[in-house]
C-alpha positions as CSV (number, residue, x, y, z in Angstrom):
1,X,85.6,-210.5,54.9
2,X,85.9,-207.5,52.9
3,X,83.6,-209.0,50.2
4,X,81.2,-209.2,52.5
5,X,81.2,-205.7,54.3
6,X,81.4,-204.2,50.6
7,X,77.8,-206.2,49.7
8,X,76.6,-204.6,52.7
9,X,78.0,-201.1,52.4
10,X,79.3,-201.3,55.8
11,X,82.9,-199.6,55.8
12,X,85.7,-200.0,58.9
13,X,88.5,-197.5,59.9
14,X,92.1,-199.4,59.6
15,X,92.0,-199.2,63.3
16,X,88.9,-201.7,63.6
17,X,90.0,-203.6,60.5
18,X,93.0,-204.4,62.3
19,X,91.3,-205.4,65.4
20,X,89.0,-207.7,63.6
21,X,91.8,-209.5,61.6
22,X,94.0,-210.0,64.9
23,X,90.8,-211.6,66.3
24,X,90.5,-213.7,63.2
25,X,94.0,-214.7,63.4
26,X,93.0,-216.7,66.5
27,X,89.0,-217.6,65.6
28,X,88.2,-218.6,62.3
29,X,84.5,-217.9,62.2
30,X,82.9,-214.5,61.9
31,X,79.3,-213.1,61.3
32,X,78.4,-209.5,60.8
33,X,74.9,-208.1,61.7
34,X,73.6,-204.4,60.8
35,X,70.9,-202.9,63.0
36,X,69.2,-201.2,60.3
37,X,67.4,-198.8,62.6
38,X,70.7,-197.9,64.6
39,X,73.1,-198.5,61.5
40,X,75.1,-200.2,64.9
41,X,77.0,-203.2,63.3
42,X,78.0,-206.2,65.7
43,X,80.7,-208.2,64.5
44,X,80.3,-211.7,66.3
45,X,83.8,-213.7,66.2
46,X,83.8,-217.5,67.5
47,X,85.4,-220.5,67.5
48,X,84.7,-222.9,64.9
């Protein structure tokens, strides 16, 4: 995952990181999406 943000230039507090990685601990696929007009990132976390 942090390959991924870094390619993008998208960066997380620890605080979010966290969150994400606890979610990923329980659902093993993960896309991330960046509204380029908003900069608003949506991190959608599924089952596989």
């Amino acid at each position: 995952m942090e390959h991924l943000l870094k390619e993008n230039k998208i960066y997380f507090s620890d605080q979010i990181k966290l969150i994400i990685d606890n979610a990923l601990n329980k659902y093993s696929c993960y896309s991330v999406f960046l509204e380029e007009r908003t900069n608003f990132v949506y991190i959608l976390i599924y089952k596989n």
